[in-house]
C-alpha positions as CSV (number, residue, x, y, z in Angstrom):
1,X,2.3,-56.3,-6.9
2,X,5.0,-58.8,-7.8
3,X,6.5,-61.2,-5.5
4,X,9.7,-59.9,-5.0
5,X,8.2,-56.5,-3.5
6,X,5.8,-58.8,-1.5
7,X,8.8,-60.6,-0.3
8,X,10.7,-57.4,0.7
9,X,7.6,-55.8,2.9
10,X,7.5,-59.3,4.2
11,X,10.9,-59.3,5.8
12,X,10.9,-55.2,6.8
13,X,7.9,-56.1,8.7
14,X,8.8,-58.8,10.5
15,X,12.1,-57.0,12.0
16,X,10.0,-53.9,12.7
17,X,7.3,-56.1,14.2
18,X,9.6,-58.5,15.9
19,X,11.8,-55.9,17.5
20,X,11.2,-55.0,20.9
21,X,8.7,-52.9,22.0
22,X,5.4,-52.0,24.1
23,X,3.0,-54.6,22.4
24,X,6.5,-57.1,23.1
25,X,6.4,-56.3,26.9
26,X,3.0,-56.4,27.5
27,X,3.0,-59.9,25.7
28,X,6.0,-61.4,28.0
29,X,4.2,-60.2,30.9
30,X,0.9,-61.1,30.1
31,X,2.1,-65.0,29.1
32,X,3.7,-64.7,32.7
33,X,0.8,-63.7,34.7
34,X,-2.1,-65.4,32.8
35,X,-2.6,-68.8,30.3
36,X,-2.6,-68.8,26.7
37,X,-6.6,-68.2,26.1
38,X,-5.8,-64.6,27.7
39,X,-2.6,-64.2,25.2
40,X,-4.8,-64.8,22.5
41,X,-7.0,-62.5,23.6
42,X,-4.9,-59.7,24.0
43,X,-3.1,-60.6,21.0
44,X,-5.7,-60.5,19.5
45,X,-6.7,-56.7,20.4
46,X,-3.2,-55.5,19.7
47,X,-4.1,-56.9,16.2
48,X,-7.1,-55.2,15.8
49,X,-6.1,-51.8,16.5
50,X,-3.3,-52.2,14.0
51,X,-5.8,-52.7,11.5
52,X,-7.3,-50.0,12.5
53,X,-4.6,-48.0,12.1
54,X,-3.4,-49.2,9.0
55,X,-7.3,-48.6,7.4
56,X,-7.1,-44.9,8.8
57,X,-3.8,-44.9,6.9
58,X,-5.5,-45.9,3.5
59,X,-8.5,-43.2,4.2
60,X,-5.7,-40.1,4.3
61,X,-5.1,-40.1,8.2
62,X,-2.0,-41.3,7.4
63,X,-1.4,-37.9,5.4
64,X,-2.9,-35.7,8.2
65,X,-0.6,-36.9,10.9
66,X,2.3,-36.5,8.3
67,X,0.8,-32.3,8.0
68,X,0.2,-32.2,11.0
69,X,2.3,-31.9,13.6
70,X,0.0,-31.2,16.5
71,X,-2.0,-34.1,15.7
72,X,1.3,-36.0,15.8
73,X,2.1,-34.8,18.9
74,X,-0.9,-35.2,20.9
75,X,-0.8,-38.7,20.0
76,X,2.8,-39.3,20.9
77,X,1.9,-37.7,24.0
78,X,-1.2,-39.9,25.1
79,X,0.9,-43.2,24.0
80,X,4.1,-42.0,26.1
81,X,1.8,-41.1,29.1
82,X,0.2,-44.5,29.1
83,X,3.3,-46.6,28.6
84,X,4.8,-44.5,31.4
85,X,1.9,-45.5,33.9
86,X,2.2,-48.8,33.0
87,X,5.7,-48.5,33.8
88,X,4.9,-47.1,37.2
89,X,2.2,-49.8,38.0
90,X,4.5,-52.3,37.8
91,X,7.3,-50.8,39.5
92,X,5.2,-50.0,43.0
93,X,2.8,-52.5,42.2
94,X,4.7,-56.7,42.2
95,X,1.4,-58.2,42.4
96,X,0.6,-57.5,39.1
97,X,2.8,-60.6,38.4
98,X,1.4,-63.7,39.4
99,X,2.7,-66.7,38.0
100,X,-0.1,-68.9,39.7
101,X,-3.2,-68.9,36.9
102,X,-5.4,-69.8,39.1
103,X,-4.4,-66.9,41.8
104,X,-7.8,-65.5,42.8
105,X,-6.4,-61.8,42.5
106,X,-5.4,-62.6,39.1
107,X,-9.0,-63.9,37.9
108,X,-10.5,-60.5,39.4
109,X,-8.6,-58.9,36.1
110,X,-11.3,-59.3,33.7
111,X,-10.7,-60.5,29.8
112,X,-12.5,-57.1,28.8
113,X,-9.7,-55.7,31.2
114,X,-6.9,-57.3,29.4
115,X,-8.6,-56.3,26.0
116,X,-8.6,-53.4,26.1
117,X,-5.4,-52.5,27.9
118,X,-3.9,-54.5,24.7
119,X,-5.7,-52.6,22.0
120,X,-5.3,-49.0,24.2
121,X,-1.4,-50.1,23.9
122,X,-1.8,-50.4,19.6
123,X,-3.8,-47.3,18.9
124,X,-1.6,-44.6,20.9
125,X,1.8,-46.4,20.0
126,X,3.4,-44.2,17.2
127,X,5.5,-47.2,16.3
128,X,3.0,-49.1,14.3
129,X,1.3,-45.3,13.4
130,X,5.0,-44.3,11.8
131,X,5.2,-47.8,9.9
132,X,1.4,-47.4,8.5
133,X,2.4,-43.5,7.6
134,X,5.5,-43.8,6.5
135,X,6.7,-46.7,5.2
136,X,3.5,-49.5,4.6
137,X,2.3,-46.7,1.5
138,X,5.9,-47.6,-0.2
139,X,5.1,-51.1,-1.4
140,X,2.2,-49.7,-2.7
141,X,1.4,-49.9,-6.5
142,X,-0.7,-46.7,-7.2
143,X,-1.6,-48.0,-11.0
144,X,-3.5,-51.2,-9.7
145,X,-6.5,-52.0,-7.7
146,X,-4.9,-50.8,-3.9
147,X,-7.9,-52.7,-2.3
148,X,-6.5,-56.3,-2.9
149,X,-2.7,-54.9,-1.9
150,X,-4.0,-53.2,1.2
151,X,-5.8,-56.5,2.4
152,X,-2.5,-58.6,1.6
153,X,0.1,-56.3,3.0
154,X,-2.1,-55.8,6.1
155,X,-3.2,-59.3,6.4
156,X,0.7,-60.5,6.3
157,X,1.4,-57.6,9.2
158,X,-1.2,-58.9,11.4
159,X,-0.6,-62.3,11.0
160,X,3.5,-61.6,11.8
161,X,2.2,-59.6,14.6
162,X,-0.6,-62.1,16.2
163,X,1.9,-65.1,16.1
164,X,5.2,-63.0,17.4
165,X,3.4,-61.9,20.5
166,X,1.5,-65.5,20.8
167,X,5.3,-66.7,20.8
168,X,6.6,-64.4,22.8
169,X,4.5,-65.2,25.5
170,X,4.8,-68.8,25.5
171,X,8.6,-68.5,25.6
172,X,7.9,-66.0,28.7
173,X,5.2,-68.4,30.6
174,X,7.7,-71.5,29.7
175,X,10.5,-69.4,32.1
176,X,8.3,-68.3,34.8
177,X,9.4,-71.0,37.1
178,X,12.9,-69.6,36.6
179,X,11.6,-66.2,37.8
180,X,9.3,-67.6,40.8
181,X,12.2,-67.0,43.1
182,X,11.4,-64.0,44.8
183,X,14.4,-61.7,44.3
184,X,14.5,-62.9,40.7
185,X,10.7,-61.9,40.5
186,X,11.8,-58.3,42.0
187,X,13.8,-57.6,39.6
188,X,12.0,-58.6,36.9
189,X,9.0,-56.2,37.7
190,X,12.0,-53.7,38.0
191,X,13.2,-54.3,34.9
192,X,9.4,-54.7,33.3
193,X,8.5,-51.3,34.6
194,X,11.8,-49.6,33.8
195,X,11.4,-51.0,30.2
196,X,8.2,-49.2,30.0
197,X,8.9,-45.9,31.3
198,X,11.9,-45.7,29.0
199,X,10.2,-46.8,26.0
200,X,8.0,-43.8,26.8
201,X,10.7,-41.3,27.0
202,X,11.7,-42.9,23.6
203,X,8.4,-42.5,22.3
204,X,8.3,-38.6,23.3
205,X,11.4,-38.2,21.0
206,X,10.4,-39.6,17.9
207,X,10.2,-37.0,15.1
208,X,7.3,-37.0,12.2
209,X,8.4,-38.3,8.9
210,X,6.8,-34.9,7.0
């Protein structure tokens, strides 16, 4: 793999990481509600389902969800679903934000809790699943060793992924203050929980790349 194609994917997946999205959300609303040890955490989750996805993808699941088109479907129906309820939660339910870290109905939500609503989030999103299915097996060089390219191409998407939501939350957690006013908090779970439901209407539409 030469540098210039190394340089390419590098750039493609930073816009399609970087570009807002579920795991984006969840990460500005986790930096608000919790500290940066819990960020990690979920970060990290998010990180390991995308490898996860993108190790199915090398296996030849990446080829069945491109045939198949039930298979396709039931996932973008179980990641739409779940995006949607998050969307819901927040919208009836405001004291999911708590800006206080030390609020004792915040510490009640476990790390295994935030774990695994992170890493959920990753495996049913089609976004990442399109990118590993579609368009990661591109800067692929089929003559070499694919082992070494896999670990690098992956290893660059995680690390652009780990330290954009990381970032994303600290810029979030730096501005709660801003949003402790109560009406500004309002509509920020409004917004938060809009944001969700609609990026799981989105989700519903997307078409496989077969």
């Amino acid at each position: 793999m030469n540098i210039d194609t190394l340089l390419i994917y590098t750039v493609v997946a930073f816009f399609y990481i970087t570009s807002p999205g579920p795991a984006v959300i969840l990460a500005i609303v986790n930096g608000m509600r919790a500290n940066m040890k819990i960020v990690m955490l979920s970060s990290f989750a998010n990180v390991l389902g995308l490898f996860i996805l993108s190790t199915a993808s090398i296996f030849g699941l990446g080829v069945l969800f491109k045939t198949s088109s039930n298979l396709f479907l039931l996932v973008k129906v179980v990641g739409a679903v779940y995006l949607i309820y998050l969307g819901i939660k927040f919208l009836l339910n405001k004291s999911s934000f708590h800006f206080d870290e030390n609020n004792e109905k915040e510490k009640k939500k476990s790390n295994k809790t935030y774990f695994l609503e992170s890493f959920f989030l990753a495996i049913t999103n089609p976004k990442p699943i399109l990118f590993f299915t579609a368009i990661f097996s591109q800067f692929l060089d089929m003559h070499i060793n694919i082992i070494p390219q896999f670990f690098t191409l992956t290893g660059i998407f995680l690390f652009i992924s780990f330290t954009s939501l990381c970032a994303y939350a600290y810029i979030a957690k730096k501005s709660k203050k801003w949003l402790s006013n109560k009406n500004r908090l309002t509509w920020f779970s409004r917004i938060t929980g809009g944001m969700f439901i609609g990026l799981g209407k989105g989700i519903l539409q997307l078409k496989n790349s077969n």
